[in-house]
N, C-alpha and C positions, 0 to 999 in steps of 0.2 A: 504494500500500500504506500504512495507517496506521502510525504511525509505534509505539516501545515503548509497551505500556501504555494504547494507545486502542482503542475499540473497534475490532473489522476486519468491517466489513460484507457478506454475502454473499446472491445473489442465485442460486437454481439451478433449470432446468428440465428435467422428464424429456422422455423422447421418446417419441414413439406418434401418428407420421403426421398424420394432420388433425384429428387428437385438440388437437393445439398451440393450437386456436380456444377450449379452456379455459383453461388461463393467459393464450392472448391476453386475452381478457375480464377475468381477475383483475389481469395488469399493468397495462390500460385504469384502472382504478379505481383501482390504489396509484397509477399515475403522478399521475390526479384528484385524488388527494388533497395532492400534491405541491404541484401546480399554486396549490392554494388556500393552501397555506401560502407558499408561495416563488412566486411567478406563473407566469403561461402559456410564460416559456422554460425551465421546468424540465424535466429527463429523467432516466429512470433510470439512466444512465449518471453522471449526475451525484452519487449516491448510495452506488452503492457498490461498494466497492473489488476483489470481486471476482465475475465474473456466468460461473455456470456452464450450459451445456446438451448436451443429448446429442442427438443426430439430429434431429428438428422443431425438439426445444430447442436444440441447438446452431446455428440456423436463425435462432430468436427473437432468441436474443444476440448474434448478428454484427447482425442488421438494428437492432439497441435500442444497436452500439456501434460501425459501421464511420460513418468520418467523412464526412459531405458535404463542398462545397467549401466550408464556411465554416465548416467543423468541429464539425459538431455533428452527432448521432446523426442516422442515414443516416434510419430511421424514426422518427416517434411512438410511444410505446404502443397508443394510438387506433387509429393505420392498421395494426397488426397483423392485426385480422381480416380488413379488406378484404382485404389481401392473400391470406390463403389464400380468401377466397371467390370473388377475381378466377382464381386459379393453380391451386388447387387440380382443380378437372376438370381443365387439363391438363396436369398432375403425371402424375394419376392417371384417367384416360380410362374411363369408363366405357359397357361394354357390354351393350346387355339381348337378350332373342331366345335361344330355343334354341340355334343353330346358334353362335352366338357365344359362349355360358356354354361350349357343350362346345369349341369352340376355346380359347377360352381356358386352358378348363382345361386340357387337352393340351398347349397352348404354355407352360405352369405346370412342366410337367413336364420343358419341352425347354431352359428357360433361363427366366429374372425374368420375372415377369411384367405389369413396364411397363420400356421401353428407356431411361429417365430421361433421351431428350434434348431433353423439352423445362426438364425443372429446370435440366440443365449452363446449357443457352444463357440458362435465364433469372438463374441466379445470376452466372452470368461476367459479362453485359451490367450485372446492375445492382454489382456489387463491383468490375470493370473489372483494372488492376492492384495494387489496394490487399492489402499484406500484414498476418500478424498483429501485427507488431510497432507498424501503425499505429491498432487499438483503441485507443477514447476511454477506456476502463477495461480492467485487465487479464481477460481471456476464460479461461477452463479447455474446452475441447471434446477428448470420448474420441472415439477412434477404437478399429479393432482391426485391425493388419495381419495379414491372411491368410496370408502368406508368413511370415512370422516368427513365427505364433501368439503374438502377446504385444499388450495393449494398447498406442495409442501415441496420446500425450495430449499437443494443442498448449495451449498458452500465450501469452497477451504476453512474461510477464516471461523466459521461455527464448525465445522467437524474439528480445527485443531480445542475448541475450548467447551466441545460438549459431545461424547463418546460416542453416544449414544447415533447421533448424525455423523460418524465418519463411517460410511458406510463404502463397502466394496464401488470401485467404480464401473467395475460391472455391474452392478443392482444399479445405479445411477443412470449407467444406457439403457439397461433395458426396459429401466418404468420411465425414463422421459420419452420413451420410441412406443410405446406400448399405443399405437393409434385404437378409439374404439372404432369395430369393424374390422378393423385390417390385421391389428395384434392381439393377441390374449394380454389380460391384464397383470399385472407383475408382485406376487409377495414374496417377500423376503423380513429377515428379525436383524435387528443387531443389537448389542445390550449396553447397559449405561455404568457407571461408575461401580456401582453396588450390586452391577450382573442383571439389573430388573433387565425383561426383554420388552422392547421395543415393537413392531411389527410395523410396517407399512402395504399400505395396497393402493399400487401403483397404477394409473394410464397416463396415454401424453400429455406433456407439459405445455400444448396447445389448449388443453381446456382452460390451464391457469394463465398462458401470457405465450400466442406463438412468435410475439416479436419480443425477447426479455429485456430489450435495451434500458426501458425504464425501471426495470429490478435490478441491473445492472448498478444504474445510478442510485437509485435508493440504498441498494446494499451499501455503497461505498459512503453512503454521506451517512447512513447508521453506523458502521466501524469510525470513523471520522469523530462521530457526536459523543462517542462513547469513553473518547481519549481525550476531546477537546471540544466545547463547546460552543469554542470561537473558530472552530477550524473550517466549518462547514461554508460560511462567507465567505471563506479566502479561498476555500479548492475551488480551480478550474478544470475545468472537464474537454478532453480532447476524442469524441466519440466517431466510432465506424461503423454504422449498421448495416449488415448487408441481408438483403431480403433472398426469398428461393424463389420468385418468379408467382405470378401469379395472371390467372385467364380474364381479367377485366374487361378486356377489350373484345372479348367472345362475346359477351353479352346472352349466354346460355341458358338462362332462367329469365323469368318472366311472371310478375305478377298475374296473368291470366291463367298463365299457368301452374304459377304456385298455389291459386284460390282453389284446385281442384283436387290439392295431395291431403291425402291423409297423412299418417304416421310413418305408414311404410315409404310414399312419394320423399319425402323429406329426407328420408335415410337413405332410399336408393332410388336413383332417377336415371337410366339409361346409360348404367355404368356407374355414374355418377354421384355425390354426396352433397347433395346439397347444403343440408342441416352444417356438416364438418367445414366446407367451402366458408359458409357463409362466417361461422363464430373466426376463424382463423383468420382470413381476410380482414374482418373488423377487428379486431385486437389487433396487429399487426399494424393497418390503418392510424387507428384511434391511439397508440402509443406515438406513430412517426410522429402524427401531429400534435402531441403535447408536447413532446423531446424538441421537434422544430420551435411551437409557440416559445416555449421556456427558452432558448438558446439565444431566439430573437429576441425577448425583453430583455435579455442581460448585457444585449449588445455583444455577445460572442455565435453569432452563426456561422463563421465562420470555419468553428470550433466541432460543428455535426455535420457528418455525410451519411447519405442514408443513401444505397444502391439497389434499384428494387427493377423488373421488367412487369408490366402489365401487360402486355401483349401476347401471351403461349396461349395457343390452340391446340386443338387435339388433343393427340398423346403427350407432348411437351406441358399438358396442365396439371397431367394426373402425377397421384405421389406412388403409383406402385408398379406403372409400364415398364420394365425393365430389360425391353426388348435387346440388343444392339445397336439398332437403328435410332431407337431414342435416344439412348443415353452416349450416345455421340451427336446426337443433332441438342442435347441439353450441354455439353461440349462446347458446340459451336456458338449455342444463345449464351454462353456466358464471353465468350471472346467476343461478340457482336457485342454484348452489354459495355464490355469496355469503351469500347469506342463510340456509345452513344452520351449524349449532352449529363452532364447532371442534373435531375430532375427532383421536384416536390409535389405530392398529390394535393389535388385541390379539393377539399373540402367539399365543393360544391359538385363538383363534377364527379367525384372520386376516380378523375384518372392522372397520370404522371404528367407533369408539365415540364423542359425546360425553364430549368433557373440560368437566366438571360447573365453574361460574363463568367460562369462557373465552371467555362471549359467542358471536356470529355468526364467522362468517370477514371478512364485511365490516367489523365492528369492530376485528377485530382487526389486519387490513391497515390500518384508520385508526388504531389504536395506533401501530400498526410505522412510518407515513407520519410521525406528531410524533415517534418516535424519529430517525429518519433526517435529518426535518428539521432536529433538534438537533446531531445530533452534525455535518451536515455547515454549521452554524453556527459551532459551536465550532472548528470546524476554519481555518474561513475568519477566525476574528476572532484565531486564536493567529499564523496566518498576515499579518496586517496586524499585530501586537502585534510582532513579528520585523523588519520593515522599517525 
């Protein structure tokens, strides 16, 4: 955590299934850009102080901050995609054939519709027994326990000061991923000072916040208040929010048509999730533009980037196509994202607008990389100046 008065650096990713191989691509290029300022063992982990994600995102950030054995980020930026291109079919299994869509669908009906064991055994195998408290940077990841109806939101800084929340970071993937519909839901116990057990029951962290930017922020000005009462006025805040893409501009629902769904219409529409679409998209939304409003009263907007596509159709909207085809053309919309304007949604319109002199998003991630690289300069030379 930065200390009074410095900036407080923050990193956050939504979540939206295989959709994750857009920011993978955009953190590809911030790390790049890293790299050339500060050489080839730099990581984002090294960066910044604190890295939020939710479900896929919440995925990104353990693998971008769970330790190898020589302690340093378990993954690359880079090898973010492979990964989901390697996993992703068997994440999410894909069936074609008549006889199989309608099974499926039927089976949609009867319980999730993928049995999520092969993600468990491949998160467990590669996090092993590593808990939250041993992130290389402190993590924010939402959950939402089922049983409690309340979100429930891990941390480094509360797993190192309360036992009971440092829970394996495997349990951490698997209830922030745990989509209803798509995943089975996730229990797991861990125990507290005195051995009492704990339980949680997990789904994704999209029911409590799929964009965590602003739990990001709150987290840090709670640790912040808690040391220093005066500190929370003086932190500034240096934020990157990158979104997974969203189908806005499809325009595929319809009030005439939503007047005519029941319960089932809602949950399932022609492939489709309405209900899931619609809360995800608005959180996601409704946080950019608090995070904006706030950043603009303070007279630091300059200080937020929010990277988001409204425009995937098709297969490119869904979070579980995990074709080939897709997830190279989810590839390529991330390298197109780069080079498109930096934009902010509009309120009224709810679609992405050009913000007029803000350049590319590629630019602007290579601003944000010499901001980063600075301050964690400044940081390292106050720290030798103290010795």
């Amino acid at each position: 955590m930065a200390a009074q008065g410095r900036t407080v650096t923050v990193l956050s990713i939504d979540g939206g299934g295989v959709r994750g191989i857009i920011p993978g691509t955009l953190l590809a290029f911030l790390e790049s850009k890293l790299q050339e300022l500060d050489g080839n063992d730099a990581r984002l982990a090294d960066y910044f102080d604190i890295m939020a994600g939710t479900s896929t995102g919440g995925l990104v950030t353990i693998m971008l901050t769970a330790p190898d054995k020589k302690n340093r980020p378990l993954y690359a930026a880079k090898d973010i995609n492979a990964f989901y291109l390697e996993h992703s079919p068997k994440i999410f299994p894909q069936k074609s054939g008549f006889l199989s869509s309608t099974k499926s669908l039927f089976s949609s009906f009867m319980g999730p519709k993928y049995n999520g064991k092969y993600l468990r055994s491949l998160v467990q195998e590669l996090l092993g027994d590593t808990t939250l408290q041993k992130t290389l940077t402190n993590v924010v990841i939402p959950s939402f326990d089922i049983k409690l109806l309340q979100p429930t939101i891990f941390s480094t800084d509360q797993a190192k000061i309360k036992v009971s929340k440092n829970a394996l970071l495997s349990d951490v993937c698997i209830g922030t991923s745990a989509a209803p519909t798509y995943l089975p839901a996730h229990y797991f116990e861990t125990k507290d000072d005195n051995g009492k057990t704990r339980s949680f029951n997990l789904v994704d962290g999209a029911i409590a916040a799929n964009n965590p930017t602003l739990l990001a922020i709150s987290h840090s000005s709670n640790e912040s208040s808690k040391r220093d009462s005066d500190s929370i006025s003086e932190t500034r805040f240096l934020v990157i929010s990158l979104g997974t893409g969203t189908a806005k501009s499809e325009e595929k629902y319809s009030a005439a048509a939503a007047s005519k769904w029941g319960m089932l219409g809602w949950v399932y529409n022609n492939g489709a999730t309405p209900l899931i679409d619609a809360f995800t998209d608005a959180s996601s939304d409704v946080v950019d533009i608090h995070v904006c409003t706030l950043f603009q009263a303070l007279g630091a907007g300059e200080n937020y980037l929010r990277i988001q596509d409204d425009t995937l159709t098709g297969d490119a909207a869904s979070v579980d196509i995990a074709t080939k085809e897709n997830l190279l053309n989810l590839v390529q919309i991330g390298n197109d994202l780069l080079k498109k304007p930096v934009s902010r949604v509009n309120l009224e319109t709810g679609k992405f607008e050009e913000l007029q002199g803000a350049g590319t998003n590629e630019e602007a991630l290579t601003r944000f990389a010499q901001r980063l690289s600075e301050e964690r300069r400044l940081r390292q030379s106050e720290v030798s100046a103290s010795l």
